[in-house]
Backbone as CSV, one residue per row, in Angstrom:
resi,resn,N_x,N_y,N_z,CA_x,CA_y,CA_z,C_x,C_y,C_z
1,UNK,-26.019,-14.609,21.224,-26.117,-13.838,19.976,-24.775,-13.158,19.693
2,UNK,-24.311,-13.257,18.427,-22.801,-12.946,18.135,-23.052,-11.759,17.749
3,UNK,-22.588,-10.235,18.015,-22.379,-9.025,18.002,-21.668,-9.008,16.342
4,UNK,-22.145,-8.446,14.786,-21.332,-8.146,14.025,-21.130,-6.693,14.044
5,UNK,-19.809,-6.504,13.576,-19.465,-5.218,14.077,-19.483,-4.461,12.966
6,UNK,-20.381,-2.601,12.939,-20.527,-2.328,11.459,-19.306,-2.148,10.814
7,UNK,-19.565,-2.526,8.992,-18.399,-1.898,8.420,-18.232,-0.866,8.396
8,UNK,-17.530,0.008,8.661,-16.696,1.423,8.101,-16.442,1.898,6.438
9,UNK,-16.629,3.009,6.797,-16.898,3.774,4.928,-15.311,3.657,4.807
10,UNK,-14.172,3.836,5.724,-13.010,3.602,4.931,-12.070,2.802,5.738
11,UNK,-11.175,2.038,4.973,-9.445,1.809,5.760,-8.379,2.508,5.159
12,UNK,-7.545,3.195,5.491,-6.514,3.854,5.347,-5.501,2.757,5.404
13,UNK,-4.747,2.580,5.411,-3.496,1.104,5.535,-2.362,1.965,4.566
14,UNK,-1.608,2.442,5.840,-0.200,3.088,5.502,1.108,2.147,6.395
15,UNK,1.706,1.732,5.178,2.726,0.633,5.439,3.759,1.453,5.781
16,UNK,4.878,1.412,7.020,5.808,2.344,7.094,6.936,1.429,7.374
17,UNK,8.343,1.607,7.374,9.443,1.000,7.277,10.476,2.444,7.956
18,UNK,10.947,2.260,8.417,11.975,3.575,9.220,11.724,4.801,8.663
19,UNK,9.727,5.194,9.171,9.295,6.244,8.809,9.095,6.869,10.235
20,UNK,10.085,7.171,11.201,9.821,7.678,12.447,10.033,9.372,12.587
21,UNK,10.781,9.617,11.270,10.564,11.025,11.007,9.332,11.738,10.205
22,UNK,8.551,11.000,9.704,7.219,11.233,8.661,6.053,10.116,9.323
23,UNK,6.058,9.422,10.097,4.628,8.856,10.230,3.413,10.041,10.896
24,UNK,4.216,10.447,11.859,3.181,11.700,12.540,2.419,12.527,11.703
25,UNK,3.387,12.992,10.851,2.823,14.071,10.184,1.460,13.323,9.142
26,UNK,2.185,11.810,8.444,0.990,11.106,7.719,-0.212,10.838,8.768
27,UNK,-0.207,10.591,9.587,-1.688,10.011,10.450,-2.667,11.079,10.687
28,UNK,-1.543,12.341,10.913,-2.379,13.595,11.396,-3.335,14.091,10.101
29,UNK,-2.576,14.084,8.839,-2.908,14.407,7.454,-4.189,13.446,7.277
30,UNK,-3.810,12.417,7.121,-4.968,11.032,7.030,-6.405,11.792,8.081
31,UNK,-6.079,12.383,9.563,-7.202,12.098,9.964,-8.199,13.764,9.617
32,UNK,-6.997,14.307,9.221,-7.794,15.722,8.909,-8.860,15.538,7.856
33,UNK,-8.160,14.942,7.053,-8.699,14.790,5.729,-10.143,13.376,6.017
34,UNK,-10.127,12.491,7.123,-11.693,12.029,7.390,-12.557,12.987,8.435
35,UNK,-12.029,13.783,8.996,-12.560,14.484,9.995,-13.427,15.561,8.431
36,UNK,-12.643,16.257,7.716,-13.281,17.090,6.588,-14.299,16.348,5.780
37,UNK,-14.400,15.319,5.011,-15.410,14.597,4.636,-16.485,13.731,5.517
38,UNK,-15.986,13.874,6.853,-17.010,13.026,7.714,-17.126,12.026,7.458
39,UNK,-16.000,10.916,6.828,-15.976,9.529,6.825,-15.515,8.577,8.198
40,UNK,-16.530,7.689,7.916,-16.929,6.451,9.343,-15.439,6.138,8.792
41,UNK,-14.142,5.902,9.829,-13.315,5.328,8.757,-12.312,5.030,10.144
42,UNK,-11.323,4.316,9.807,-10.005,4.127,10.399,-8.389,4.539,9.708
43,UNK,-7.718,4.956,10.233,-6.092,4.909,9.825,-5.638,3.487,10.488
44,UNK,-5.052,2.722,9.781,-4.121,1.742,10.224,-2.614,1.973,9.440
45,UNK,-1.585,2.085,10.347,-0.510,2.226,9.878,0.197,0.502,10.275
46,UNK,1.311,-0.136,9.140,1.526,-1.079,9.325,3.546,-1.443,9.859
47,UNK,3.468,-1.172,11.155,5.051,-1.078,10.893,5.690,-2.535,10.313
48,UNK,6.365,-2.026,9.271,6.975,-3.484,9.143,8.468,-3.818,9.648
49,UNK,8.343,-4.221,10.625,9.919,-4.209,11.612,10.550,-3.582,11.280
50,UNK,9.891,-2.070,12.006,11.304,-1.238,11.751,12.344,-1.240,12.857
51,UNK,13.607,-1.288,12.463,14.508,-0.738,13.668,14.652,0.650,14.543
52,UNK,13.587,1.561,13.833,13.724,2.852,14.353,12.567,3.283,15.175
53,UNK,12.452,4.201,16.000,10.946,4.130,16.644,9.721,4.541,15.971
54,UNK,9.282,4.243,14.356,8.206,4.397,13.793,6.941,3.842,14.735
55,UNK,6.652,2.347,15.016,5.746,1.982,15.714,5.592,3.151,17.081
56,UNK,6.684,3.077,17.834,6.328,4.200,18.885,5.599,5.308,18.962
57,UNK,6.115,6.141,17.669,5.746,7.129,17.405,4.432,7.322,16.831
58,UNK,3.809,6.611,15.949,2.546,6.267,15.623,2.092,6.380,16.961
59,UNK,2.053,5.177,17.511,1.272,4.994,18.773,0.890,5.630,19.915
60,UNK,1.502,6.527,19.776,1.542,8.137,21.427,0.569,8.814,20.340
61,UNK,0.321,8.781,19.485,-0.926,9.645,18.719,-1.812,8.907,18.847
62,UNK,-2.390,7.680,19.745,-3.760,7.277,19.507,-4.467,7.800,20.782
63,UNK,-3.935,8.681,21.404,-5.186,9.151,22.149,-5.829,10.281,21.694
64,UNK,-5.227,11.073,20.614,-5.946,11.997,20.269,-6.216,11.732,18.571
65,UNK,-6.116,10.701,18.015,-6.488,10.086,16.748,-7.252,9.008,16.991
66,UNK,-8.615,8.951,17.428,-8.881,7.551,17.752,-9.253,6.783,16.581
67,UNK,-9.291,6.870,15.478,-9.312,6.170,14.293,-7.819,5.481,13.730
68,UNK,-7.230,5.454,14.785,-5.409,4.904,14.600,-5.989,3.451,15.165
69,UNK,-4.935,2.882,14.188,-4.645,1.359,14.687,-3.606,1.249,14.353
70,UNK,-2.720,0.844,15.120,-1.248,0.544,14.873,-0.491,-0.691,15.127
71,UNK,0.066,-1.560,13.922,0.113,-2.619,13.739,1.453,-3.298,13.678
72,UNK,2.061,-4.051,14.247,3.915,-3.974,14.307,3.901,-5.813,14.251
73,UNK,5.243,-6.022,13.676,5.386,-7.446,13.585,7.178,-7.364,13.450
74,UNK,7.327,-8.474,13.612,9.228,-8.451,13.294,9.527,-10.108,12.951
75,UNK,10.531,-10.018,12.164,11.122,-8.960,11.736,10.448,-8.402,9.988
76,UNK,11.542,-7.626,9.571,10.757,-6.797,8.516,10.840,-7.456,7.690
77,UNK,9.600,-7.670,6.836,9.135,-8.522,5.863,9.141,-8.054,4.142
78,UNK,9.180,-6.619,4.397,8.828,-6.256,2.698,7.512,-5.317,2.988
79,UNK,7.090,-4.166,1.929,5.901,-3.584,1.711,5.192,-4.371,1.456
80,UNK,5.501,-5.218,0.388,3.934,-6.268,0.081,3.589,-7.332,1.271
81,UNK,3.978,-7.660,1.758,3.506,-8.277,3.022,3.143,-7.598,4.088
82,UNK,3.649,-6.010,4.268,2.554,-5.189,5.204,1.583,-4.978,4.853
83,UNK,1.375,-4.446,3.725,0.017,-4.352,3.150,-0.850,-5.507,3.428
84,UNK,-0.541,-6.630,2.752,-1.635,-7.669,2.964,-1.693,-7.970,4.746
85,UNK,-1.175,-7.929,5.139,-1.042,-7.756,6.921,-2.158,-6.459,7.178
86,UNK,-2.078,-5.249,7.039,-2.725,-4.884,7.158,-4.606,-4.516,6.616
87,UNK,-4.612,-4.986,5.079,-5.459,-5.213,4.466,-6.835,-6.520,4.943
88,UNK,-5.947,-7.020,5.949,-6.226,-8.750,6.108,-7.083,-8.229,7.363
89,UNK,-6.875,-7.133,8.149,-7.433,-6.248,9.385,-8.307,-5.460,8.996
90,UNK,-8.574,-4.968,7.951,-9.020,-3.809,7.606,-11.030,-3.867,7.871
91,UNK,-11.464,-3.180,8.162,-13.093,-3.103,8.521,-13.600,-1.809,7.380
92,UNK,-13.244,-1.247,6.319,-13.987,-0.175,5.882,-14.145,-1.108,4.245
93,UNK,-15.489,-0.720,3.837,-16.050,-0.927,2.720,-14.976,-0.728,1.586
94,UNK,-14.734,0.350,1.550,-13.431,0.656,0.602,-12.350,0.637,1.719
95,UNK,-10.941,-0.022,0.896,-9.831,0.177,1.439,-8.707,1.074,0.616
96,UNK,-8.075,1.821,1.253,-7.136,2.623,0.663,-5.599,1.989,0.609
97,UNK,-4.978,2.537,-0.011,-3.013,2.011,0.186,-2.642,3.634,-0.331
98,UNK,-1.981,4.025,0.528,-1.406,4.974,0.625,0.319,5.025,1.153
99,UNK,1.052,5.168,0.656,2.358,5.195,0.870,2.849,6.642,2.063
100,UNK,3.803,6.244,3.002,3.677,6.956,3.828,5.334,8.460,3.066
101,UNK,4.810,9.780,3.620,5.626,10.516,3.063,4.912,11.418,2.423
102,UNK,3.309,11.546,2.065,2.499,12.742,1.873,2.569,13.137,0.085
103,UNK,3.122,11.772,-0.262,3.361,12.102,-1.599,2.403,12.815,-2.490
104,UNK,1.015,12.299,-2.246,-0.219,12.852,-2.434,-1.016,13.221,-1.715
105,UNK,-1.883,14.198,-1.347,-2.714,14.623,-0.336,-4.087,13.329,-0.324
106,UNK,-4.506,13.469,0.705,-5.059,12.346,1.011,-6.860,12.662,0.560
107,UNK,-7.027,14.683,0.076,-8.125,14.884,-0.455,-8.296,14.007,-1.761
108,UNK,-7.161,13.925,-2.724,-7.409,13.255,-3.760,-8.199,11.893,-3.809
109,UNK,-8.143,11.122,-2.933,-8.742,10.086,-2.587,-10.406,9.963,-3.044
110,UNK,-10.792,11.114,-2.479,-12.475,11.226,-3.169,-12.714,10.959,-4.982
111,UNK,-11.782,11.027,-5.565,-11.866,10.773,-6.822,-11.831,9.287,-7.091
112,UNK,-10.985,8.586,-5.935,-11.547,7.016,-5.950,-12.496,6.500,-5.447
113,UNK,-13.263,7.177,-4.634,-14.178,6.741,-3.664,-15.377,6.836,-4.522
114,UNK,-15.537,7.719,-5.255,-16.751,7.914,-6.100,-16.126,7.204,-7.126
115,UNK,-15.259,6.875,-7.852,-15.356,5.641,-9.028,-15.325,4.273,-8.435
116,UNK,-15.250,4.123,-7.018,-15.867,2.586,-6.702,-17.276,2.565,-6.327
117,UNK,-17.378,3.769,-6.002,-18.803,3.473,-4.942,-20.183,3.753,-6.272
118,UNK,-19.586,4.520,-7.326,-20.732,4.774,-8.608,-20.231,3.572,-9.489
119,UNK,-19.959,2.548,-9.225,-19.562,1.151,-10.178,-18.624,1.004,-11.185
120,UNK,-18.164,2.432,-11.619,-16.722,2.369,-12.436,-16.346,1.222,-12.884
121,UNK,-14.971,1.006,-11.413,-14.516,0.150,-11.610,-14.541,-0.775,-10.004
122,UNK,-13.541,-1.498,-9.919,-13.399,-2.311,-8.529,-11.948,-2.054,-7.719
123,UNK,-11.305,-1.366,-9.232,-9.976,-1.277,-8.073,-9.633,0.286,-8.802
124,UNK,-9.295,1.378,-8.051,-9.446,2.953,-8.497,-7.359,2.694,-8.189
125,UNK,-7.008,3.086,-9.394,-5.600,3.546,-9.126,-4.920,5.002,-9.168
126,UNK,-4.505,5.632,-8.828,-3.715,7.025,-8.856,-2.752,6.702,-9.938
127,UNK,-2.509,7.733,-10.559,-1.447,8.002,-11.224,-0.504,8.836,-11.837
128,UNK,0.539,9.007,-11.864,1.314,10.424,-11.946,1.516,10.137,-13.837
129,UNK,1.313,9.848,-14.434,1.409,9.623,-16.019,0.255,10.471,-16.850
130,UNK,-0.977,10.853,-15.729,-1.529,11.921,-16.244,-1.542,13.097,-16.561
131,UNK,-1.448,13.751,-17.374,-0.743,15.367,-17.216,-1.585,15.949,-16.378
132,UNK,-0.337,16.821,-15.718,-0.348,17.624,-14.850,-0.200,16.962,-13.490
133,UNK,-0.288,15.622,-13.066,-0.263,15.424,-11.998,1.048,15.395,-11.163
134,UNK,1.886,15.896,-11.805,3.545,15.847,-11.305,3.488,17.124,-10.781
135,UNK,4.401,17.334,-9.353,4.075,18.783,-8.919,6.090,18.991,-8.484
136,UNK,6.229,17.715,-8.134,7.654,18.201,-7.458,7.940,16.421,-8.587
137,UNK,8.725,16.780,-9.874,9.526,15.025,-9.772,10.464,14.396,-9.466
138,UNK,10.379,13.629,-9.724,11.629,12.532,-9.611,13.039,13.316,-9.969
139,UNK,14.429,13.053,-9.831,15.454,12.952,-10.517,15.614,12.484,-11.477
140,UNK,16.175,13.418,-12.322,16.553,12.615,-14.010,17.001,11.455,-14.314
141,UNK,17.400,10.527,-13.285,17.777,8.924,-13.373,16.789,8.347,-13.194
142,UNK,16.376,8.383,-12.008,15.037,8.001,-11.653,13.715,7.917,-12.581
143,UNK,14.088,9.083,-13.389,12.816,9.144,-14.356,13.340,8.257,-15.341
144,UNK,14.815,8.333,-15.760,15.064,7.321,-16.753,14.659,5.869,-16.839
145,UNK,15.155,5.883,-15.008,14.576,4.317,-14.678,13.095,4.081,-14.650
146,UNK,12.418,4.788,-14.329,11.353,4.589,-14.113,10.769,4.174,-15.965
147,UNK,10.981,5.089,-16.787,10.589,4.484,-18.214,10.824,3.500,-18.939
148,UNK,12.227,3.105,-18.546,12.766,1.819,-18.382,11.650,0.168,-18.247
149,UNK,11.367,0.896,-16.925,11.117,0.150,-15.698,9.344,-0.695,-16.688
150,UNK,8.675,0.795,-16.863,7.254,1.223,-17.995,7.385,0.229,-19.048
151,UNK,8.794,0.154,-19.913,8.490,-0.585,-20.974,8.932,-2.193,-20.719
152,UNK,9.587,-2.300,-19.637,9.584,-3.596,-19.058,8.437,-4.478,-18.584
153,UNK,7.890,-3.583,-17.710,6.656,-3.901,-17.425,5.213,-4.688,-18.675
154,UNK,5.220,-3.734,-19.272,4.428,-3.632,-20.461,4.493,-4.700,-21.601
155,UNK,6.393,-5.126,-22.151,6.448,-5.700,-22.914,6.919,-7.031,-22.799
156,UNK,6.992,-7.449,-21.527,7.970,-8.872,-20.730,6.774,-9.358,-19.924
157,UNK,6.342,-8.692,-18.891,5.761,-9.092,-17.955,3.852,-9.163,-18.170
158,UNK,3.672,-8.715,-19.473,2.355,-8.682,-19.533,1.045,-7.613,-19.124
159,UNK,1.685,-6.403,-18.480,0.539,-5.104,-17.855,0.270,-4.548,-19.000
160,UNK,-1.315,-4.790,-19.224,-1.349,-3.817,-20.908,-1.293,-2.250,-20.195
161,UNK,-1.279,-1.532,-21.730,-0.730,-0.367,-21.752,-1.541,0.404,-21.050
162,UNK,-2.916,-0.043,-21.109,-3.952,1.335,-20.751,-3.610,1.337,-18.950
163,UNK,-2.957,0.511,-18.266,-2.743,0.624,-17.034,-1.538,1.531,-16.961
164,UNK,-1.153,2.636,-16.674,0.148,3.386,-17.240,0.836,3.654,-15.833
165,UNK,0.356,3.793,-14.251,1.155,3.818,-13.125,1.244,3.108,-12.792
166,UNK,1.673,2.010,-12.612,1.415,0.918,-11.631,2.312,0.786,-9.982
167,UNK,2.823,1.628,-10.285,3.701,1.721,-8.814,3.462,3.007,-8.516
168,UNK,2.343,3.624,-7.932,2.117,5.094,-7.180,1.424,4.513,-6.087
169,UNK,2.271,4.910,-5.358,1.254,4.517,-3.868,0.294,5.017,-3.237
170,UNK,-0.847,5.078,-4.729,-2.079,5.726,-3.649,-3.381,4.886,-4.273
171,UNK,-3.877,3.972,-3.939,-4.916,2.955,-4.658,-6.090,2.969,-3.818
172,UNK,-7.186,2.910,-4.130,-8.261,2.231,-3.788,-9.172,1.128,-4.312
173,UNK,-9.533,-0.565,-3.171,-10.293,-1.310,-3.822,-11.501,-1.037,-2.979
174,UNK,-12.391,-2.316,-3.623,-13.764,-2.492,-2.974,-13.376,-3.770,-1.950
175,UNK,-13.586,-3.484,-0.761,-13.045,-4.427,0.277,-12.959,-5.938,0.150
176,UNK,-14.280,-6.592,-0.792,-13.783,-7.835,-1.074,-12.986,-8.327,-2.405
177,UNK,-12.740,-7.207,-3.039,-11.567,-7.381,-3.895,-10.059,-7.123,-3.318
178,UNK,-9.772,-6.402,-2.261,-8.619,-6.282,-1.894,-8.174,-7.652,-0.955
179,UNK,-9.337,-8.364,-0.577,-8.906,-8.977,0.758,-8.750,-10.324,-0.335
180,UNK,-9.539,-9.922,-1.701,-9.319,-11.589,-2.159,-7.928,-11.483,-2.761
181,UNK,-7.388,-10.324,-3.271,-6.182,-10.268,-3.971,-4.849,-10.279,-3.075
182,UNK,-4.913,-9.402,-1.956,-3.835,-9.499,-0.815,-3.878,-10.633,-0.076
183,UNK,-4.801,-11.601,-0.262,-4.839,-12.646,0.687,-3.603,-13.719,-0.122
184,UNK,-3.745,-13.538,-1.491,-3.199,-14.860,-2.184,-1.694,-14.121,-2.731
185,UNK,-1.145,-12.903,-2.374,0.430,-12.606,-3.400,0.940,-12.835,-2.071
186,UNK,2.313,-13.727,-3.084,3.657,-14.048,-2.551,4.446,-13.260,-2.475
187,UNK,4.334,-12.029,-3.497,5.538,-10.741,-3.308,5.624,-9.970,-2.054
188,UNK,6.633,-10.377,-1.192,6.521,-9.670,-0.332,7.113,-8.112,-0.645
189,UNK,8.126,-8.080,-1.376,8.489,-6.891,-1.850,7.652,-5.485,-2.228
190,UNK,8.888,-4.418,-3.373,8.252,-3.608,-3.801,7.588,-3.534,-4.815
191,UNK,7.835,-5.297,-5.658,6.853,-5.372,-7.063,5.678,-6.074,-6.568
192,UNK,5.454,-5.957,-5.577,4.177,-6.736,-5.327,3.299,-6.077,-5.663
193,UNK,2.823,-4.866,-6.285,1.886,-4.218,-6.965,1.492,-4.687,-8.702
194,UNK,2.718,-5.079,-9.220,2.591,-5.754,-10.253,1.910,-7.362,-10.373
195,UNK,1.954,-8.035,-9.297,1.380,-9.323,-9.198,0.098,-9.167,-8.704
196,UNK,-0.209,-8.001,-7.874,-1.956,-7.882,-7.660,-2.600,-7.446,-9.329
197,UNK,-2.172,-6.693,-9.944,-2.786,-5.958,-11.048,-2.744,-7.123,-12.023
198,UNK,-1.601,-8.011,-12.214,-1.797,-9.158,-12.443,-3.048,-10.535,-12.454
199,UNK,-3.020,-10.531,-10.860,-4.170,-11.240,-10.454,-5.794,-10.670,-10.598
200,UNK,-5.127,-9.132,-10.276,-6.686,-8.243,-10.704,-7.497,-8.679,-12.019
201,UNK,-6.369,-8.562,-12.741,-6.825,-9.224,-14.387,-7.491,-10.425,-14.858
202,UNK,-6.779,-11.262,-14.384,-7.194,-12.656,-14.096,-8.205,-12.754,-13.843
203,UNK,-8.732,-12.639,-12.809,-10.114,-12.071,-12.076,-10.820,-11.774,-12.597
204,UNK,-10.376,-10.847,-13.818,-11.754,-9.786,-14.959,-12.408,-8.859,-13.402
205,UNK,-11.191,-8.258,-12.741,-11.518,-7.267,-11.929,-11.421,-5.738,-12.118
206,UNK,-12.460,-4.604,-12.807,-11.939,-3.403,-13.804,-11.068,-2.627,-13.002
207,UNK,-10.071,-1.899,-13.492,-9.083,-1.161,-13.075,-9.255,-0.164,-13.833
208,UNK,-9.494,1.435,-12.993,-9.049,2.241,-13.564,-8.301,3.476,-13.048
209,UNK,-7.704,4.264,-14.052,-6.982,5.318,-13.125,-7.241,6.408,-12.928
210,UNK,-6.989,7.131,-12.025,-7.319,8.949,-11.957,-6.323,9.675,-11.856
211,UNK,-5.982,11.000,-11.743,-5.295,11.535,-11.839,-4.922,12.362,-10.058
212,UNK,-3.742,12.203,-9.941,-2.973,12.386,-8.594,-1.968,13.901,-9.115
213,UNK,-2.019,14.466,-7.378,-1.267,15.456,-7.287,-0.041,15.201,-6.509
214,UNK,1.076,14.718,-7.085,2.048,13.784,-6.553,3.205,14.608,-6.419
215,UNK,4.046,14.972,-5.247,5.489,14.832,-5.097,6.429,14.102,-5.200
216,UNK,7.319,14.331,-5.106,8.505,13.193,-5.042,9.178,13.576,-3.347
217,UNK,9.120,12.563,-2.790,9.625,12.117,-1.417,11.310,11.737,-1.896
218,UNK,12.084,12.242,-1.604,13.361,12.205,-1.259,14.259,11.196,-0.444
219,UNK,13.243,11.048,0.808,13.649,10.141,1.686,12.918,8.763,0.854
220,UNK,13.178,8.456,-0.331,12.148,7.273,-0.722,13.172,5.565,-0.335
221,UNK,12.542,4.612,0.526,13.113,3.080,0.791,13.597,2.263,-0.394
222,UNK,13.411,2.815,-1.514,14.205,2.752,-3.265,15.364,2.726,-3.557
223,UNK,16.239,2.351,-3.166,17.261,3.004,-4.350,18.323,2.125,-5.387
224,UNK,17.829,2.142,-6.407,18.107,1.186,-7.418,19.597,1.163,-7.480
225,UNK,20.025,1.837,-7.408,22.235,1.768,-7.240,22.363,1.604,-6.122
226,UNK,21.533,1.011,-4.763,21.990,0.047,-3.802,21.072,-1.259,-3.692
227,UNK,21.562,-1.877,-4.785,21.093,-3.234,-4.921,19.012,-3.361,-5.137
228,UNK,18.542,-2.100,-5.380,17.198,-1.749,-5.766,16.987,-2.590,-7.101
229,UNK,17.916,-2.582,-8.354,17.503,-2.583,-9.283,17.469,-4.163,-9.572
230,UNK,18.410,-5.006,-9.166,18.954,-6.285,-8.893,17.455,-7.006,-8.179
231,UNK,17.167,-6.543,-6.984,15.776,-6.758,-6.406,14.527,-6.803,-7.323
232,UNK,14.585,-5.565,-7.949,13.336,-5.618,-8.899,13.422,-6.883,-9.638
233,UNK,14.251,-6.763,-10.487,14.746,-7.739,-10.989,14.196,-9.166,-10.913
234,UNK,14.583,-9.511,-9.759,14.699,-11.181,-9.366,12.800,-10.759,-8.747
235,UNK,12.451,-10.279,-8.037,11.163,-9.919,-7.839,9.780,-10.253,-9.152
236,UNK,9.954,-9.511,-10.359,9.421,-9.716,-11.240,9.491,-11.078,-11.991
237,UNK,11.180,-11.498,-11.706,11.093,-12.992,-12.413,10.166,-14.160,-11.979
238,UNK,10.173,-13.945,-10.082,9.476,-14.459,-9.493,7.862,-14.149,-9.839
239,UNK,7.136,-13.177,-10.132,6.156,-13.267,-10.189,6.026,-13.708,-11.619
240,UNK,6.699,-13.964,-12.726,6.382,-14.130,-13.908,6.418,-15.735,-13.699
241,UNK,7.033,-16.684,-13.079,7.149,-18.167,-12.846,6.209,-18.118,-11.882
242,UNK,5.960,-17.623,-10.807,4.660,-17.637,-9.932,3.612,-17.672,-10.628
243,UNK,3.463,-16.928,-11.356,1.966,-16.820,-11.908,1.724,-17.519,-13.548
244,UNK,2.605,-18.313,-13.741,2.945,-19.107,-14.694,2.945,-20.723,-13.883
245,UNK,2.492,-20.599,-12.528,2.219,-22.244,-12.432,3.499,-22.612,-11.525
246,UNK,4.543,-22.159,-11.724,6.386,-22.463,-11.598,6.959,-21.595,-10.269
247,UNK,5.918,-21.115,-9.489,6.266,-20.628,-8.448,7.265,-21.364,-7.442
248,UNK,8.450,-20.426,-7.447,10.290,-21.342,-6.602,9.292,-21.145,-5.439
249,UNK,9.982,-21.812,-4.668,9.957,-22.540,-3.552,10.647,-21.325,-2.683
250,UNK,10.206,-20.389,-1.625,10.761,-19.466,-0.598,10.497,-19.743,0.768
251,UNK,11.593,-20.149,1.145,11.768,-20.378,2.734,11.399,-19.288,3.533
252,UNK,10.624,-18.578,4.348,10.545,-17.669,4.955,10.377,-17.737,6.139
253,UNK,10.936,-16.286,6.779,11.272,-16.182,8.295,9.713,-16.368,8.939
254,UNK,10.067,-16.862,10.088,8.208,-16.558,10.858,8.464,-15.418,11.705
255,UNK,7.031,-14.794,11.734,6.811,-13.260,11.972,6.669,-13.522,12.931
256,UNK,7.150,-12.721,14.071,7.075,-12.842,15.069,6.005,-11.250,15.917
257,UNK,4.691,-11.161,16.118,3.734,-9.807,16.024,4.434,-9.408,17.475
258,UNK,4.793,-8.105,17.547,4.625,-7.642,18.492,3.941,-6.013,18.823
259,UNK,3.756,-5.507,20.177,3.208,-4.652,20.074,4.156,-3.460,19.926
260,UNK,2.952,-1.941,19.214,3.605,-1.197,18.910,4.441,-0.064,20.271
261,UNK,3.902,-0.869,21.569,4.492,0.040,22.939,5.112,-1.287,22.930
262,UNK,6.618,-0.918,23.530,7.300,-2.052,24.407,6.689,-2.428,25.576
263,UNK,6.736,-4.199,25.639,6.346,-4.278,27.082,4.655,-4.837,26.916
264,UNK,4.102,-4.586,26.055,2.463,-4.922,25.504,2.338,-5.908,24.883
265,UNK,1.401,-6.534,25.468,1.107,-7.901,24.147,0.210,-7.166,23.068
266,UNK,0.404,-7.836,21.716,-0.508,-7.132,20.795,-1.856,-7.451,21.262
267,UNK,-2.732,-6.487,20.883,-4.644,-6.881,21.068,-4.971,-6.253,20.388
268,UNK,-4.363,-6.262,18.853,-5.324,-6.113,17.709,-6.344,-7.517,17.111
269,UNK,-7.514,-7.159,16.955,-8.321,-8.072,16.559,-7.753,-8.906,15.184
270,UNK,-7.599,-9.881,15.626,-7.229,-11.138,14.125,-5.747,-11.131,14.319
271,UNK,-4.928,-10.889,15.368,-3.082,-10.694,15.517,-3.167,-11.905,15.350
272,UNK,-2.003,-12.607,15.196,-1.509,-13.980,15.116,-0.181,-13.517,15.748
């Protein structure tokens, strides 16, 4: 008799990249905030080959976080390919994406949990375009770019308007909508949020947004005047010929999983 194992009310899936100065503080935040609602749930943080000791550091917190799973592969692939790496693991009914850096408190989350779980919609997005949800912003370039970025989006690439954040890193789906959408994007990048909302559509999967209490992180893996903006760029072209049938042809590195202690073979369930 094959043992199924129950689902969990949540997954947390925080993708980190040379976050060895901020992962601690995110896991601890993450677990306060299920310990306060009493959610059946897990944190999975996803290192994506970092060179710095993020995986390490995660990992000396799982004896007193036992809802940590900590997930490492090399070399580094992109946010959108941790995510679906970690999404592809995930055991909770709803799954979360949360960007690591505390941008938003992780209470806000209940405002998605009840618009998936009361039928809303299927995929709950955060967003800082709502008033009031800006608490610390961006830099005045940044914001330039970012509006920029809004009407690019909107008038080239196809995101209708009523979707107005599409890059805040704090989302929630319904688990078999995330695993069907992260299973199939090629973006490994940072526009890979634009090709799920994309595919979401396609789908006739409802999207809607709520309103987030958002900072601006400083230390952000962004920065468009070092070759950021150039990336976006060629990123979006790719998903506009991708999802137009005309998807180029990308050679990619093979991942090589390892564990998040040196010296360990991985034994996360489903590693490759």
């Amino acid at each position: 008799m094959i043992e199924v194992e129950p689902a969990l009310d949540l997954s947390i899936v925080i993708p980190a990249y040379k976050e060895g100065k901020k992962i601690e503080r995110d896991i601890l935040a993450a677990q306060a905030f299920l310990i306060k609602y009493a959610l059946n749930a897990e944190i999975i943080v996803v290192d994506d080959g970092s060179p710095d000791d993020t995986a390490l550091r995660a990992y000396r917190l799982s004896p007193e976080v036992p809802q940590l799973r900590v997930l490492s592969y090399s070399p580094n692939r992109g946010k959108g390919h941790a995510l679906g790496f970690g999404i592809s693991r995930a055991r909770g009914r709803t799954i979360m994406f949360a960007d690591a850096g505390l941008c938003v408190p992780f209470e806000i989350a209940i405002l998605g949990i009840v618009m998936l779980e009361s039928g809303m919609c299927d995929i709950a997005h955060g967003s800082r375009r709502m008033r009031g949800s800006i608490l610390v912003p961006q830099p005045w370039l940044r914001r330039v770019g970012s509006r920029g970025f809004s009407v690019l989006i909107h008038t080239l690439i196809g995101v209708p308007w009523y979707i107005s954040d599409t890059q805040c890193g704090f989302k929630l789906y319904k688990r078999e909508v995330a695993r069907a959408l992260y299973s199939a994007i090629f973006t490994d990048g940072m526009m890979f949020d634009i090709e799920v909302v994309l595919r979401a559509l396609k789908a006739h999967f409802k999207i809607l947004e709520f309103p987030v209490l958002w900072s601006n992180d400083p230390d952000s893996r962004y920065d468009p005047l070092r070759g950021g903006a150039i990336a976006t760029l060629r990123e979006l072209w790719g998903i506009r010929l991708g999802l137009s049938g005309m998807r180029p042809i990308v050679r990619r590195a093979d991942v090589v999983e390892r564990s998040a202690r040196p010296g360990v073979a991985a034994t996360e369930p489903g590693a490759t």
